[in-house]
TORNUTI-959130 format. One record per residue (C-alpha): x negated, y, z negated; residue in one letter. Coordinates in steps of 0.5 Angstrom, whole numbers, padded with zeros to 4 digits, always signed. Example, Ala and Ser with C-alpha at 12.3 -4.5 7.8 and 13.67 -1.06 7.14 Angstrom:
2
-0025-0009-0016A -0027-0002-0014S 
***
This chain:
383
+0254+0172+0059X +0251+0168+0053X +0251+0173+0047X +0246+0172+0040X +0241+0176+0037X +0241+0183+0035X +0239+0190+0039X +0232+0189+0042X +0230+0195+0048X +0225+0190+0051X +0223+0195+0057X +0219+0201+0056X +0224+0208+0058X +0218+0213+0056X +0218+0219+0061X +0225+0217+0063X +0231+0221+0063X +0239+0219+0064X +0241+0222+0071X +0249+0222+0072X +0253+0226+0078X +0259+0228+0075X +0265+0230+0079X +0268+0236+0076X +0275+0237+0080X +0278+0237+0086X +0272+0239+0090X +0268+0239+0096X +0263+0233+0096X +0257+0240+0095X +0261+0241+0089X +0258+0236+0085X +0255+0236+0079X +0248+0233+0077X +0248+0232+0069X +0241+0230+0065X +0241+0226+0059X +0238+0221+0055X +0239+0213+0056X +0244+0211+0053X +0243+0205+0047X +0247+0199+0047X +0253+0198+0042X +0255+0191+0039X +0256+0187+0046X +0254+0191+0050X +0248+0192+0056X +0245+0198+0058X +0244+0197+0066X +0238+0201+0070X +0242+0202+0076X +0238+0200+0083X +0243+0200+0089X +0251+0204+0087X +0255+0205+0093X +0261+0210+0096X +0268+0207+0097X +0275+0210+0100X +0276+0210+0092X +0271+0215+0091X +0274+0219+0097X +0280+0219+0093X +0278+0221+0088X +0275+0227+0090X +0282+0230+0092X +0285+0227+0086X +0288+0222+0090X +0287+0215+0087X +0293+0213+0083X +0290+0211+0077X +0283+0216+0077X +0281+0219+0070X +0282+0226+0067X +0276+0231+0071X +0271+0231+0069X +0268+0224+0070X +0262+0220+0073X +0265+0217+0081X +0262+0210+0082X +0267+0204+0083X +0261+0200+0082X +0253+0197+0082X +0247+0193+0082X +0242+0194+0077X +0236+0191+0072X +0238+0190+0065X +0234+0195+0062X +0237+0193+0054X +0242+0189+0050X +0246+0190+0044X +0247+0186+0038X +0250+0180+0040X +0247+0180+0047X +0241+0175+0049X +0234+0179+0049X +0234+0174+0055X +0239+0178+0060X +0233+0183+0059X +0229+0183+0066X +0236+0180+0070X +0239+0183+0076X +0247+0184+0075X +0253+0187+0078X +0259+0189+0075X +0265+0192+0077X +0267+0199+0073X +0270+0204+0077X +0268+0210+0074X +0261+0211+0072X +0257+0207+0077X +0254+0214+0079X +0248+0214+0074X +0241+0212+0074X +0243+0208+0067X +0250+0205+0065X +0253+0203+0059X +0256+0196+0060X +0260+0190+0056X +0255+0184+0058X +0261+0180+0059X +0262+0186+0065X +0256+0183+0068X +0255+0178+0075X +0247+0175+0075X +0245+0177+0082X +0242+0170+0086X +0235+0170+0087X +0234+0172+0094X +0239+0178+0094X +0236+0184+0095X +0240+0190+0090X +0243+0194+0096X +0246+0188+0099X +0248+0185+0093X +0251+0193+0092X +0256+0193+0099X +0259+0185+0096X +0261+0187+0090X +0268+0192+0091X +0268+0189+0098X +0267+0182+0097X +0271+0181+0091X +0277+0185+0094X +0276+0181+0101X +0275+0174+0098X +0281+0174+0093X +0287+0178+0098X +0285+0172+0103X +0284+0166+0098X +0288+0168+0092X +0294+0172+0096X +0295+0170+0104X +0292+0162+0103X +0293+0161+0111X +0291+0154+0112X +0287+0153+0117X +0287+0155+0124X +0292+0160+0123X +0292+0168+0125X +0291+0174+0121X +0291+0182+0122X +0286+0186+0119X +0287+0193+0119X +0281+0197+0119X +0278+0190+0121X +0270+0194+0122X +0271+0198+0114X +0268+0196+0108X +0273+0191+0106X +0275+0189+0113X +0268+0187+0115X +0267+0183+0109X +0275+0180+0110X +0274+0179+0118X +0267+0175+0117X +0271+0170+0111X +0277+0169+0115X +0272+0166+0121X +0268+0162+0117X +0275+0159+0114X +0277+0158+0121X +0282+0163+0123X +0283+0167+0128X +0282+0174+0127X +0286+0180+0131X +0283+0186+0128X +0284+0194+0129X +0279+0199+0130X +0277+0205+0135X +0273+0202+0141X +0266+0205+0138X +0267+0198+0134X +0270+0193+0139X +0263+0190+0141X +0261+0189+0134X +0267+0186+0132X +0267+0181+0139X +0261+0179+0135X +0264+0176+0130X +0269+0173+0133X +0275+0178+0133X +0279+0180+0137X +0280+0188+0137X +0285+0193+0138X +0284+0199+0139X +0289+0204+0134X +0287+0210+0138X +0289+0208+0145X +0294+0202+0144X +0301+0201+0141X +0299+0196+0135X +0305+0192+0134X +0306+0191+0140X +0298+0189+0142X +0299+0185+0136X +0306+0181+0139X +0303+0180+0145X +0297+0177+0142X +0301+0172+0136X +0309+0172+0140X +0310+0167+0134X +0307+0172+0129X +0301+0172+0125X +0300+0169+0119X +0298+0174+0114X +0297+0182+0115X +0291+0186+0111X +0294+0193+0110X +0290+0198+0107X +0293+0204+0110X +0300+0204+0107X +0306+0209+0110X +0309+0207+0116X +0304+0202+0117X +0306+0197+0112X +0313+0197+0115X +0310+0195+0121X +0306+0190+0118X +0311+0186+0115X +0315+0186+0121X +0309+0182+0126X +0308+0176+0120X +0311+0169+0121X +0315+0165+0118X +0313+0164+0112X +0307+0169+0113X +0303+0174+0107X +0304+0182+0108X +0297+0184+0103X +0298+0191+0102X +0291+0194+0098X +0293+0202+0099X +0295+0208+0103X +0289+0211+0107X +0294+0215+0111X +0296+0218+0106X +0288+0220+0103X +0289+0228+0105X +0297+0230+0103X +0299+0234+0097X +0304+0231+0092X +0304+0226+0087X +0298+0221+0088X +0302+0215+0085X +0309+0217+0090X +0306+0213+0095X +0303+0207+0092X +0310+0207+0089X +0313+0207+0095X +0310+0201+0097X +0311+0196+0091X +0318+0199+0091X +0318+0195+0099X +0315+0189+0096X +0320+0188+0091X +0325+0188+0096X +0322+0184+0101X +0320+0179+0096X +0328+0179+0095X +0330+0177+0102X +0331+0169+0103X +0327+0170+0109X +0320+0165+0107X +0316+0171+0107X +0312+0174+0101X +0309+0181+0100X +0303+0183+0095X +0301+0190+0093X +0293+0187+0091X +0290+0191+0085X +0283+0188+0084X +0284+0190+0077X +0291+0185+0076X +0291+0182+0070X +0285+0186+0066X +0290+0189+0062X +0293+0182+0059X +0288+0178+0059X +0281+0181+0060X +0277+0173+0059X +0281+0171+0064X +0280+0176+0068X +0273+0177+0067X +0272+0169+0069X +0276+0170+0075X +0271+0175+0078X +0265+0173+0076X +0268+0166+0080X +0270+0170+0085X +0264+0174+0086X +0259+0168+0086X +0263+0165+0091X +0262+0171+0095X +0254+0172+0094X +0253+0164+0095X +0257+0166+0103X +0251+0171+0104X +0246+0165+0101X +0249+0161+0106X +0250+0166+0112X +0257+0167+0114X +0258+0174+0111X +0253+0179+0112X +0251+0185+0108X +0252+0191+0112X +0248+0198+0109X +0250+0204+0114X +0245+0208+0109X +0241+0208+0103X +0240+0216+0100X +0237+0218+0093X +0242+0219+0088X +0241+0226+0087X +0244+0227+0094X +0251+0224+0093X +0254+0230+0097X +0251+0227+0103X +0252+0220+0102X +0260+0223+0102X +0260+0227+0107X +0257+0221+0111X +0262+0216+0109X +0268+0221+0110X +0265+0221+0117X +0267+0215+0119X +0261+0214+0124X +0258+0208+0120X +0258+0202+0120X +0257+0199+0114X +0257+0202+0106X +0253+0208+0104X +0249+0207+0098X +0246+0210+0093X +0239+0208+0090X +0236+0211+0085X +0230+0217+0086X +0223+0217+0087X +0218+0221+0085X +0218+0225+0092X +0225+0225+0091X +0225+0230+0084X +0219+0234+0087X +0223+0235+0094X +0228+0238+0089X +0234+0234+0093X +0241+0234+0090X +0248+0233+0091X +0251+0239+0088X +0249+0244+0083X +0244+0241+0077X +0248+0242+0069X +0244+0240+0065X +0237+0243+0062X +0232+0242+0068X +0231+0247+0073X +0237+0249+0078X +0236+0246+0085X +0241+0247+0091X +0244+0243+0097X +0237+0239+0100X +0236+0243+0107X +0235+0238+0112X +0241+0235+0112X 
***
């Protein structure tokens, strides 16, 4: 985003105080943490963002079990990532970005009610986008948009297999692939069949049918692509429906969310079945995806490529092909419950988090025990 300028904290923050969730360890959702503070100031480049919609993803999921592959030391703020108004700017960013919606992908940190950002970390959010809707689109879509466009490319016409086709990434991914003109097998549990008969998929139920050979009966020729976010024996299975010439995107190993052991054996396992598929001459290719390839050396590049992708995927919701689908909206200061929700697999949709209201803070409502000065409040009562 366009820097000059110096510091200029353009929004009063009187009578506001930062409010953070901290996850202290490998715990149960209840055994989150409140932390209060104060709003951070901006440093050189950076924007200070006063989070308006942040949501709960499997990484997060993960991460409360100590299982995603590259999560940080505990303790640490959750929150892959969020929608929110530029509260205040540092020096060398524009005072004119004060007041603007944006989105940004963090990993960690998304879970507080201010959050520090490099401003080339921001996405402007397009007029008419609501901040939770904008929120369900930003890990998702950008997750979606660049396994089907920068990875698969399947021409149109062809056919694709979304595993978890009714989840957070497969809903967006489903809805993309239909818009571009392909046919789309997408398994579920049948609770989710109707809804995704809707868009246009044809489901399989991985409860009540044998996948492979549902999916054999549907494409005899193979399918053109294969989205696999449940790693394990499900990846072998997979490469083995492509086509000739077809694309296996392997994007994590969900099955593997409650096992014990090394956290980064199975994501290993998997990059080590892509390397030697890629080495067989059988025209056929295979993808471990990490939205965050490239960052490490090239961080312009990188950042120029999301913004691109995530625009592509908020204009595809200006234009009515994908649609952002919230399960729930819950205060901040109920993250315990926002998580139990989003691991019950019984939504439809992303949860996401807001910030609190006044009622909220008066009722005392709480996502686990409060660590910082104010008073102690315990698990809210009526969930």
């Amino acid at each position: 985003m366009e820097s000059t300028g110096t510091a200029t904290p353009q929004e009063s923050t009187a009578g506001t105080r930062l409010v953070e969730i901290v996850l202290p360890g490998v715990v149960e959702p209840e055994g989150l943490q409140i932390r209060r503070g104060e709003i951070p100031t901006p440093g050189a480049g950076q924007i200070v963002v006063r989070m308006e919609a942040t949501g709960v993803s499997f990484a997060e999921q993960q991460m409360r079990r100590g299982r995603y592959y590259d999560q940080p030391p505990f303790p640490f703020v959750p929150g892959y990532d969020l929608v929110g108004t530029v509260l205040t700017t540092g020096e060398g960013v524009a005072p004119a970005l004060v007041g603007r919606r944006v989105a940004s992908l963090v990993k960690v940190g998304g879970w507080a009610s201010h959050v520090v950002l490099d401003a080339a970390d921001a996405v402007e959010v397009p007029a008419g986008i609501g901040a939770a809707e904008a929120e369900t689109l930003v890990v998702n879509g950008i997750t979606a948009w660049q396994m089907l466009y920068r990875k698969a490319r399947v021409r149109q016409g062809g056919t694709i297999l979304v595993h978890g086709a009714n989840g957070g990434v497969g809903t967006v991914l489903v809805q993309l692939a239909r818009a571009a003109g392909l046919r789309v097998i997408g398994t579920a549990s049948a609770r989710h069949h109707a809804s995704l008969r809707e868009m246009g998929v044809t489901p399989v139920d991985y409860r009540a049918e044998d996948v492979p050979t549902r999916v054999r009966e549907l494409a005899p020729g193979g399918v053109d692509a294969v989205f696999d976010h449940l790693g394990g024996r499900s990846v072998v299975d997979s490469w083995n429906l492509l086509a000739p010439g077809g694309t296996l995107v392997s994007y994590g190993s969900a099955t593997t969310r409650d096992d014990s052991g090394s956290k980064q054996l199975p994501v290993l396992k998997i990059l080590g079945r892509v390397w030697l598929w890629n080495a067989l001459p059988n025209g056929r290719h295979a993808y471990f995806f990490n939205v965050w390839e490239g960052r490490a050396f090239g961080r312009d590049r990188f950042r120029a490529r999301l913004s691109s992708d995530l625009t592509q995927v908020f204009e595809s919701l200006r234009r009515g092909e994908v649609t952002a689908r919230v399960a729930a909206r819950l205060p901040l200061t109920r993250a315990a419950e926002a998580l139990r929700l989003a691991e019950s697999g019984t939504v439809a949709g992303k949860v996401v988090l807001v910030p609190d209201t006044d009622a909220d803070a008066d009722a005392g409502t709480d996502g686990g025990t409060d660590t910082g000065t104010g008073t102690d409040t315990s698990a809210d009562p009526a969930r």
